[in-house]
N, C-alpha and C positions, 0 to 999 in steps of 0.2 A: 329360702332367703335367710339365710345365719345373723347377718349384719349387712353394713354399709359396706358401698364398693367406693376403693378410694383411687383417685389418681396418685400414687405415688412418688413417682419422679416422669420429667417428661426430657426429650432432647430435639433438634435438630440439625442440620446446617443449614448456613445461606445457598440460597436456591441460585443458579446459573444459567443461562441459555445454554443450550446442545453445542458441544463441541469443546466445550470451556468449562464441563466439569469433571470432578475425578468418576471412573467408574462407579457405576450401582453398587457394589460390593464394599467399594471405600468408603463411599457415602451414608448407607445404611448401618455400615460398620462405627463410623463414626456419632450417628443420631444414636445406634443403641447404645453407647457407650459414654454419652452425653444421659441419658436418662439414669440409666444404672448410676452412674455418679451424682446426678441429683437426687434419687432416691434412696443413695445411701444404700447399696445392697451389692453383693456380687452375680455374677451371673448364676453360678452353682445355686441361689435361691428359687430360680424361676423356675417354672413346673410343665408350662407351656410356651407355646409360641406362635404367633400368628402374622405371618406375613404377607403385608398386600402389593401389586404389580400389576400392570396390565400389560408391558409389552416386554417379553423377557422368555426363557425357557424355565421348562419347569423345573424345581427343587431351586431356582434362583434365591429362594427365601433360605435355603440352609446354607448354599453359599456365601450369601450375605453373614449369617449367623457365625457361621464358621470361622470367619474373621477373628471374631470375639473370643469365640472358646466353641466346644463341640461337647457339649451337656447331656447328650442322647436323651435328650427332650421331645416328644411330638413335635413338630413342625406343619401347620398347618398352613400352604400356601393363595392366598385370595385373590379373587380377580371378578369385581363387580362392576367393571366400567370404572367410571371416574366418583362415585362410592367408594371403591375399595377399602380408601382407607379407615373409612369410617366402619366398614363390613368388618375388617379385621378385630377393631375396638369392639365393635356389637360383639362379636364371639368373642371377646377376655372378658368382657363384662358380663355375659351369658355365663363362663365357667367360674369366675369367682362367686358370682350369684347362686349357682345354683351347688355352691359345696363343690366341684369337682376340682378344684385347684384352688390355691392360698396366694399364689403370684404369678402372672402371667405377663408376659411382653407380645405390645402388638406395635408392630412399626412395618413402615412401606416407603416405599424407593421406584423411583423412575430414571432414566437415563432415556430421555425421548432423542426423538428425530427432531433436525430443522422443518419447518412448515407444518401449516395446519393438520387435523388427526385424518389416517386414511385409513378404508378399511381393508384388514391385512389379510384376508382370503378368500378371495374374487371368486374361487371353485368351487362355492359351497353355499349354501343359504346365507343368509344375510340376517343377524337377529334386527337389523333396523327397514328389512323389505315393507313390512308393512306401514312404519311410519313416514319413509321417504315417498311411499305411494300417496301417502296420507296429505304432503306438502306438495305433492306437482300436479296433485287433482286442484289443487286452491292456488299453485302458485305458477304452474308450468316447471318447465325441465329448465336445469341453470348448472353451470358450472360452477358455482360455487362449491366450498367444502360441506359435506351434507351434515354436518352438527349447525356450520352456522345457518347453512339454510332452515334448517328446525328451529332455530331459537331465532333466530331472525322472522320467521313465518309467526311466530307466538308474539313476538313484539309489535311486527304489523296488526297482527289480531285486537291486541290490545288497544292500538292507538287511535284502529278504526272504530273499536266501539267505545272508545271513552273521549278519543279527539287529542289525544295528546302530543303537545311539541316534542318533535325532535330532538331539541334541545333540553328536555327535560331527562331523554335519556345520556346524553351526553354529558349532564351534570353528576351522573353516577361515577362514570371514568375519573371528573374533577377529583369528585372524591375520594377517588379512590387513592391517585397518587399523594393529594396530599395526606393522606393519610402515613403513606407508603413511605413517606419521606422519612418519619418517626423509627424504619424499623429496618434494623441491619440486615434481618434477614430478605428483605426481598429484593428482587431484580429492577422493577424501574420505581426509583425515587424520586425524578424530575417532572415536576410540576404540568400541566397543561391549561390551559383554557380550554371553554366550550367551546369556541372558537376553531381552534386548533385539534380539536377531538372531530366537528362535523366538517375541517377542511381534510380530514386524511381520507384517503383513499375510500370509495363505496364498497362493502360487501354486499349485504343482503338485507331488504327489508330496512328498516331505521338502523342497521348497525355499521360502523364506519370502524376502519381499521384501530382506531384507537378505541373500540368497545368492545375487544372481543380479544381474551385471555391470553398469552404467548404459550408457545409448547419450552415447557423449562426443565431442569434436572434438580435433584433433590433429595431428601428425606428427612425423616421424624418419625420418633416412636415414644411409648408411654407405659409404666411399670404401671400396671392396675392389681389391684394387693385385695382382699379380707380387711375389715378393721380390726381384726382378732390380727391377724399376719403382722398389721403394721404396728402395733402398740404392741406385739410382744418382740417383736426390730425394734423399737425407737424410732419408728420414720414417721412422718408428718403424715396426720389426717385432717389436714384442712380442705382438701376440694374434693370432693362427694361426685360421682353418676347419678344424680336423684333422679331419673329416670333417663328411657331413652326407646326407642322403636325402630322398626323399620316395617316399610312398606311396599310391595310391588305393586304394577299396572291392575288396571281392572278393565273391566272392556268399555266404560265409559272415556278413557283414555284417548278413544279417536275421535270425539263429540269436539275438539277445538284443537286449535293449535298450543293455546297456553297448554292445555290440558295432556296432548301431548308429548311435551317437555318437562313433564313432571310436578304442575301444579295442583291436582287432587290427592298425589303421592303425598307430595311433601305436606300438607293440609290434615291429613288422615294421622299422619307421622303424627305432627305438629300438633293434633288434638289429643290421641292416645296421651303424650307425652306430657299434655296440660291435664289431663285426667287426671293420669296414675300420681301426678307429685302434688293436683292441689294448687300448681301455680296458675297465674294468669298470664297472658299475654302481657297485659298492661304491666306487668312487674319486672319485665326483662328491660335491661338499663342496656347490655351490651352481646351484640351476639355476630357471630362470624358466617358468614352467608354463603352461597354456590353461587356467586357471580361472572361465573365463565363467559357470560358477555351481558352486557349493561339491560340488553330486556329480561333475562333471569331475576337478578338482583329486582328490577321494577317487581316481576311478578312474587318473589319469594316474598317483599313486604306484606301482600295479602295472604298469600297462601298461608304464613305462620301467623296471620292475625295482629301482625303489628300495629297497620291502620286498616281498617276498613276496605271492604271491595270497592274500588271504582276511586279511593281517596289515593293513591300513590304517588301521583302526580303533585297533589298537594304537598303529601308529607316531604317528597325530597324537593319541594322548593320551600318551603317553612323549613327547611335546617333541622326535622325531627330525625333524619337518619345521621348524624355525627354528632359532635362535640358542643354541649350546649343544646342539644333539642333533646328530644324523647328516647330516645335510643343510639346509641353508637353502635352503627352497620359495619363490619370489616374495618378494626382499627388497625389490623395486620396490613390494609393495603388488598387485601381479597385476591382474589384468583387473577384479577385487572392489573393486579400494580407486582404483588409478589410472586406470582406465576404460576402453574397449574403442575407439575407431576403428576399424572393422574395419581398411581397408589399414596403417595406420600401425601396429598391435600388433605385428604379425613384428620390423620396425626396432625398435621399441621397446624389446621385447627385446632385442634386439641390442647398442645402447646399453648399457643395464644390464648385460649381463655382460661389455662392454667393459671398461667403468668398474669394474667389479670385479675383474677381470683386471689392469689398471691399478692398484690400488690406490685410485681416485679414488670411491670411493664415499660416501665421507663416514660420516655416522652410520652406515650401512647397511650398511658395507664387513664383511665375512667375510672371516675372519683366514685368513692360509695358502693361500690358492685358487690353485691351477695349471691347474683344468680347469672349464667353466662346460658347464652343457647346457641346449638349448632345446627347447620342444616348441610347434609353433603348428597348429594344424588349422579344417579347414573342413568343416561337412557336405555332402556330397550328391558327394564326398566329396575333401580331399587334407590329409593329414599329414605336416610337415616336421621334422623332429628335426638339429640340429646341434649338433657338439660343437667349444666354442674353447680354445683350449692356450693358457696364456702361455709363450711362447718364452723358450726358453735364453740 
């Protein structure tokens, strides 16, 4: 480790539902080009490149690239589940760190399907056989889509053993749009009630169709530099990686349903992560979460230590997850309100606590913020947790 790894510039676009956005290659072509302009650099600076996807052919990431310019750069393309894009970030921040490159681009794009996620090749093993075996021993066979039946099986988990209202998970959605309402980039900005969240449509377990993430189009990407790179550029080194992790499954993984879905992952993350930088839980003012549907977001409160095991409940009826209590949970509007791309959510994030870090958040800005945390996960299985410092 030479120095600090810095966020240099970061980009997006407003994310769209399927059908209504430009191609993956427009799209991505426009987030890197959005960041490169915020960072103040041309393409010819970057050394690497990393890009994340999950449902696309391969080399889609130089296609995208291509757009841009054709650098004859490594091209490195990711696909970790609904991680990716966070996976891709973990590997620029892996090569700046460790001396093998001075400037790196990690950005990710989706261009999904209408309706929920399926899985796309029925001929061949399944990386989720043994979790889906895992929910129809506890829950029977359903027709539901099998992400939410997993995350929906974790929230029933939950609420059986802590007793928790319905409506307490419903209150996550509330917030989510009104959060969502603040931020151009995302897809639905119109307000709901709890009300109107537990009359929509039932899925699965406590989750009702307005708890559970839309399949949307998208992208974002972010120039991660050297602090040596950036001050011999002129480019801003205000927002810092003061650390970051990832973590896959261990074989306690099938011991619960929460657990399952990725709450020992993201906890492990989420510890390493308070290690290596010296922070505390208690010091993170604002952080952007994996709320692909409202009992994630419940269980990621504890898993990152925000409030206590078994307090969740409490904390998002006390107002400690938004504006005004202990932490502001997804001021973007989260996965619930601005929409899911899978590869593109990691950067997305990123973005957003950029610009909070910065100041530039607009309506949405959270006063005071020196430290931002992220949590991005993928089943079957990889959790990445990063923490960004604003610099001195």
């Amino acid at each position: 480790m030479t120095g600090r790894v810095i966020v240099a510039g970061v980009g997006m676009v407003p994310f769209s539902t399927p059908g209504r956005s430009q191609t993956y290659d427009v799209m991505a072509g426009d987030a890197i080009r959005n960041a490169l302009s915020d960072a103040g650099v041309d393409l010819s600076a970057v050394q690497q490149a990393y890009a994340g996807y999950v449902y696309g052919d391969s080399t889609s990431g130089q296609r995208a690239l291509y757009g841009v310019g054709m650098p004859g750069i490594p091209v490195v393309n990711v696909n970790n589940n609904c991680s990716t894009g966070s996976s891709a970030l973990w590997l620029a921040r892996q090569a700046i760190a460790s001396g093998a490159a001075q400037c790196v681009l990690a950005f990710g794009f989706e261009q999904m399907e209408r309706g929920a996620l399926q899985m796309k090749w029925p001929d061949r093993p399944s990386p989720f056989t043994d979790f889906m075996a895992a929910v129809e021993d506890k829950h029977g066979a359903s027709d539901a889509p099998f992400a939410v039946q997993m995350f929906g099986a974790a929230g029933a988990a939950y609420a059986e053993e802590h007793g928790t209202d319905p409506a307490t998970f419903a209150m996550i959605s509330v917030k989510a749009r009104r959060h969502a309402k603040n931020n151009p980039y995302a897809v639905f900005r119109d307000e709901v009630t709890v009300e109107q969240v537990l009359e929509s449509p039932h899925i699965f377990g406590p989750l009702t169709r307005l708890q559970c993430c839309p399949p949307t189009c998208g992208a974002a990407a972010a120039i991660i530099t050297s602090e040596d790179f950036a001050r011999r550029h002129g480019l801003r080194t205000d927002v810092v990686i003061a650390a970051q992790a990832m973590t896959t499954d261990q074989p306690d993984t099938f011991e619960s349903m929460p657990k399952l879905v990725g709450f020992e992952m993201a906890r492990r993350a989420a510890d390493q992560v308070y290690e290596a930088s010296g922070v505390s839980p208690e010091d993170i003012r604002v952080a952007e979460l994996h709320d692909c549907f409202t009992a994630n977001e419940l269980l990621s409160y504890e898993a990152l230590r925000l409030t206590p095991d078994g307090t969740a409940e409490k904390f998002i009826r006390d107002g400690d997850n938004t504006y005004g209590g202990r932490v502001v949970t997804n001021p973007s509007g989260g996965l619930l309100s601005k929409g899911h791309p899978l590869g593109a959510t990691g950067l997305a994030q990123c973005v957003e606590l950029t610009w909070q870090l910065r100041g530039q958040a607009g309506a949405r800005q959270v006063e005071n913020v020196s430290l931002a945390l992220q949590h991005n996960i993928g089943l079957g299985g990889a959790a990445v947790v990063t923490l960004y410092e604003k610099a001195g």
